[in-house]
C-alpha positions in Angstrom: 14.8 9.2 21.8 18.7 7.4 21.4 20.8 7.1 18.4 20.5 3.1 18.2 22.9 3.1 15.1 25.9 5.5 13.1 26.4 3.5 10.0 28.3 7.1 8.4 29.4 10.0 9.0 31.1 12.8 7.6 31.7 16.1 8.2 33.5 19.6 6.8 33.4 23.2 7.6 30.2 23.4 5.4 28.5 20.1 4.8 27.5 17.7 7.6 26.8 13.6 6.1 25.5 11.8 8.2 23.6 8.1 8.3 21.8 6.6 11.1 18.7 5.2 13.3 16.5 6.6 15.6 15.2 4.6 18.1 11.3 5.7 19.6 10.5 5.0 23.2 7.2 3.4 23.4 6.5 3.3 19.6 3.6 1.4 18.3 4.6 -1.4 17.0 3.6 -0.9 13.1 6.0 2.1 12.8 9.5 1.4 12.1 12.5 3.5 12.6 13.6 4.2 9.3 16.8 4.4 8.1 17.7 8.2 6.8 20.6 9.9 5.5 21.2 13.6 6.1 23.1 16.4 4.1 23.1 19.8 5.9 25.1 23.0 7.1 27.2 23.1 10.1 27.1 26.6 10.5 23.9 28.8 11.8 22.5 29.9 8.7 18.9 29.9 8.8 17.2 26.9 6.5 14.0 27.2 4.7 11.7 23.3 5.2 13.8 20.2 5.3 13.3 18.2 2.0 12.7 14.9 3.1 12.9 12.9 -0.5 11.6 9.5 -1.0 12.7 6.4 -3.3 10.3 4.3 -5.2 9.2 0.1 -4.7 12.2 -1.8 -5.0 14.3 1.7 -5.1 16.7 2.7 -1.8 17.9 6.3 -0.7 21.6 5.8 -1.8 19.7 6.0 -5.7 19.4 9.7 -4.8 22.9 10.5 -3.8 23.6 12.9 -6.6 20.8 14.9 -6.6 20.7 14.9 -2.7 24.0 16.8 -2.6 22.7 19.0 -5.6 19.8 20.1 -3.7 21.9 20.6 -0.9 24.2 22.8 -2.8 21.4 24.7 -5.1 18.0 25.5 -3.2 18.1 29.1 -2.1 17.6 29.5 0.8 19.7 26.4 1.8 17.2 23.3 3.1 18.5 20.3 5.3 18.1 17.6 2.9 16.7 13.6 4.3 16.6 11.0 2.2 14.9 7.9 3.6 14.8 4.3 2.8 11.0 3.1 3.4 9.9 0.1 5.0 11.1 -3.3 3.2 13.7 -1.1 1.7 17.6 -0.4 1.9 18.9 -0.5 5.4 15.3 0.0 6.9 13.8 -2.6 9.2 11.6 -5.6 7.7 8.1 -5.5 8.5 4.6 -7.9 7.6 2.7 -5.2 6.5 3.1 -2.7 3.4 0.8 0.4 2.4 0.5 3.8 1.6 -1.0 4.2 5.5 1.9 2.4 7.1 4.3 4.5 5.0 2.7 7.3 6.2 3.2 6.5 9.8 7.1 6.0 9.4 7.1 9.5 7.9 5.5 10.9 10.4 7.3 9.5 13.0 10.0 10.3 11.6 9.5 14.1 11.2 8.7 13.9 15.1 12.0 12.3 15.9 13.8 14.8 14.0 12.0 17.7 14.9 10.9 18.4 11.9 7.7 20.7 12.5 7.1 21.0 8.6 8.9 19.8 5.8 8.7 19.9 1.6 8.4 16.2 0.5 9.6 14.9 -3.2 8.8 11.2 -3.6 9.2 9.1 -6.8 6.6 6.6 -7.6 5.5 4.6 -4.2 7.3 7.5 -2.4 5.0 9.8 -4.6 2.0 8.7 -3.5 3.4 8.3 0.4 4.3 12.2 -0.1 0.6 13.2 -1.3 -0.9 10.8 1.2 0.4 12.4 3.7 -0.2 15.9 2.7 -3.7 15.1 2.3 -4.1 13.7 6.1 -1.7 16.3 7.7 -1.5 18.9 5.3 0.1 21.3 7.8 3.1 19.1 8.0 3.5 19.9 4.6 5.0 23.1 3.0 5.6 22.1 -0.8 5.0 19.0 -2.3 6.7 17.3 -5.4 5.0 14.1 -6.9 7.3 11.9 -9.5 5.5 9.8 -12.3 3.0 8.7 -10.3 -1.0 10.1 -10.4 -3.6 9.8 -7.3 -6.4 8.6 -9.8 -4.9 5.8 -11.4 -2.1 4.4 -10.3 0.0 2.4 -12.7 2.5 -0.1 -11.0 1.9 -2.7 -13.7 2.2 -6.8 -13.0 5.3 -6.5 -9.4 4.7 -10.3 -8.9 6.8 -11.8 -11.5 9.7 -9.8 -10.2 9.5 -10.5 -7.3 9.1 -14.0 -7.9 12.3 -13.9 -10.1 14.5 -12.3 -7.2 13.2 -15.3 -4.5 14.0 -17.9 -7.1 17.5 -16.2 -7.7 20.1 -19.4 -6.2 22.6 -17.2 -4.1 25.8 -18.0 -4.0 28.3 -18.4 -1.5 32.4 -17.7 -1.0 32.5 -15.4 -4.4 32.6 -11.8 -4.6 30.0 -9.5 -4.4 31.0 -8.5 -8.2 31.1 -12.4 -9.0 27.6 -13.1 -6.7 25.5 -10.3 -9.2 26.7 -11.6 -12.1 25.5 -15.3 -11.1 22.5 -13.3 -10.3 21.9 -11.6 -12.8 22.3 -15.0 -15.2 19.4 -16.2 -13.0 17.4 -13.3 -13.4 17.4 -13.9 -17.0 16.1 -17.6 -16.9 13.7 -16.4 -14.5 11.9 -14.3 -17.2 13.5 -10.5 -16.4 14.7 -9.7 -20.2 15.3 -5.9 -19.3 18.8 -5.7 -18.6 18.0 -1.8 -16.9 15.7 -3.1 -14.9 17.8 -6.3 -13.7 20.8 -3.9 -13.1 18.2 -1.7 -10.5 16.3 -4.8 -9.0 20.4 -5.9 -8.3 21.8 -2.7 -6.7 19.5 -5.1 -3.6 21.7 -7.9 -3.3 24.1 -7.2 -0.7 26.9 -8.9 1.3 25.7 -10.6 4.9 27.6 -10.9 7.8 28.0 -14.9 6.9 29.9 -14.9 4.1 26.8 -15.0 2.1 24.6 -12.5 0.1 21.0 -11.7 0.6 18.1 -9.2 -0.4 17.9 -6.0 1.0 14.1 -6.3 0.6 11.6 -7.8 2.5 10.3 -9.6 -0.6 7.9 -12.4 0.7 6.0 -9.3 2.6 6.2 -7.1 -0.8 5.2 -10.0 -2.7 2.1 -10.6 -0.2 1.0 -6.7 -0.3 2.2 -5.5 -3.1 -0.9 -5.1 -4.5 -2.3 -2.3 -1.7 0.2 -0.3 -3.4 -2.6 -0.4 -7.3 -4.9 2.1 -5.6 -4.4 5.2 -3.4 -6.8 5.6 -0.6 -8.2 8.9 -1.5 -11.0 10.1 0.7 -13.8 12.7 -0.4 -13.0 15.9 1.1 -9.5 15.5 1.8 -7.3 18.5 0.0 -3.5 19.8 0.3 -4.1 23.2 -0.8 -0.4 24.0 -0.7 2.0 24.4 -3.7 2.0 20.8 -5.9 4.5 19.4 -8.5 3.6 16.8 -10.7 6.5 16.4 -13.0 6.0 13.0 -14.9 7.7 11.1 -18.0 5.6 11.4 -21.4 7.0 8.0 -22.3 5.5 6.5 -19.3 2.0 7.4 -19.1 1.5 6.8 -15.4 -0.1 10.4 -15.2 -2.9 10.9 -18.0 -3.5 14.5 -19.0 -7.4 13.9 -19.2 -6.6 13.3 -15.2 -5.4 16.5 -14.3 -9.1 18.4 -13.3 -9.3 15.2 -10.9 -6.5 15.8 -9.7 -6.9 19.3 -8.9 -9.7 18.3 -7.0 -7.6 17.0 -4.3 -4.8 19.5 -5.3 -6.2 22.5 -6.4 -2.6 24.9 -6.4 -0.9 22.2 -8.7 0.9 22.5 -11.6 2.4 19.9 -14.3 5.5 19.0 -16.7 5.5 16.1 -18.8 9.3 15.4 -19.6 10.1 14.9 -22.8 12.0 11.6 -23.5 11.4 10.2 -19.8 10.0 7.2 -18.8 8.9 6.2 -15.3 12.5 6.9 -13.8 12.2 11.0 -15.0 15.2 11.9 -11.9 17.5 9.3 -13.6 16.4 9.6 -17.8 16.6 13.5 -17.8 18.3 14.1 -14.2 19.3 17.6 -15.2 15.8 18.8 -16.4 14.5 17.0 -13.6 16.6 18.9 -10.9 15.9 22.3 -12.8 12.1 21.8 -12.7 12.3 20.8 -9.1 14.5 23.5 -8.1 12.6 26.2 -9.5 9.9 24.9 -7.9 11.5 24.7 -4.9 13.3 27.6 -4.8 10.1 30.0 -5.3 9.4 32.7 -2.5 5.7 31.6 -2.7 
């Protein structure tokens, strides 16, 4: 294992930030390295399970920067915190292929190259379902699990290609700032059917500055556009179970998780609990971030 990349780092008496890629010797080729950002003590203090917390589709780890450092400062007893970027996503490596299995895999690898020999997962959405995934096929990897807005029995992603389609179409500019290039973006974004200002303002936080001069997408669009549709339906198996302690915590606005679901559910995840947050929509961790970190702390925080 060598350190192929620092893109950050910082560090104090107490807090150690640090961003950067691992490189695996002899990795099969559909894993990729991803792309992780760390906050943890420099002292000796003895850590409960990392948290390893991941983003949703189109979403990137530098979206959880606030809570990360709240976690950091607020589980009892302290956990290392990861926050990755998945596949097709942030400063992770493209790839041609894009499901919940694949996602798995970079976890897991992942964990390995870290040393991680159990961890508590939080994902939002996609990340959701790549966090339940994988404690149903390794479930003693897994010490707590924390599932955002998104259900194993009915997954509700809605219609991704015309977004997608709207971000290729985009005409990006050259020789303007980054400021100026977004709002010529965002312009576009608007002709190219995206009326939702909130969601053209997070589907933007993608376009970045390249090394030419010119901007591009973070995401590895034409391979999300191709697959985005293994991401409608999880591959649950008969007989697979995560018997550890589950958090569903979803938005009642959004209605990705249905209550009449929740006895399926348990089948899979028979110690898990719910809480539908008032006045959230899909995006619970940014509409109501405080409740959000509250239920998720306590949850975290619990001896059992």
């Amino acid at each position: 294992m060598t350190l192929l990349k620092t893109l950050n780092k910082f560090r104090s008496s107490s807090l150690k930030f640090s961003r950067y890629y691992i490189q695996r010797g002899n990795a099969i080729p559909d894993y990729v390295n991803l792309a992780y950002v760390t906050y943890e003590s420099t002292s000796s203090e003895t850590f409960a399970n990392p948290l390893i917390i991941m983003h949703g589709l189109f979403g990137a780890k530098s979206n959880w920067n606030t809570l990360c450092k709240k976690y950091y400062e607020k589980t009892k007893p302290p956990r290392k915190i990861v926050a990755v970027d998945a596949r097709n996503h942030g400063d992770s490596p493209h790839h041609n292929r894009h499901n919940y299995e694949m996602l798995v895999l970079d976890l897991k690898v992942l964990m390995e190259n870290l040393e991680i020999d159990r961890a508590c997962l939080l994902g939002h959405s996609m990340g959701g379902a790549t966090a339940m995934l994988m404690a149903l096929n390794h479930p003693t990897l897994v010490g707590k699990l924390i599932v955002e807005d998104i259900s194993p029995i009915s997954i509700k992603i809605g219609n991704l290609s015309p977004l997608i389609e709207a971000m290729m179409d985009v005409n990006l500019p050259r020789g303007v700032s980054l400021a100026e290039a977004r709002a010529k973006a965002d312009f576009q974004l608007i002709q190219n059917g995206v009326s939702k200002r909130e969601m053209r303002r997070f589907l933007l936080t993608n376009l970045v500055t390249k090394s030419d001069e010119g901007f591009g997408w973070r995401l590895n669009l034409p391979t999300l556009y191709a697959d985005y549709k293994n991401l409608e339906n999880f591959p649950l198996k008969k007989g697979k179970v995560y018997g550890g302690p589950t958090m569903f915590v979803a938005g009642e606005e959004s209605g990705a998780v249905k209550k009449q679901d929740i006895q399926k559910i348990k089948t899979f995840f028979p110690n898990s609990e719910f809480k539908f947050v008032k006045g959230a929509g899909h995006w619970v961790h940014n509409d109501k971030a405080e409740e959000f970190l509250n239920i998720t702390l306590e949850f975290l925080n619990r001896s059992s």
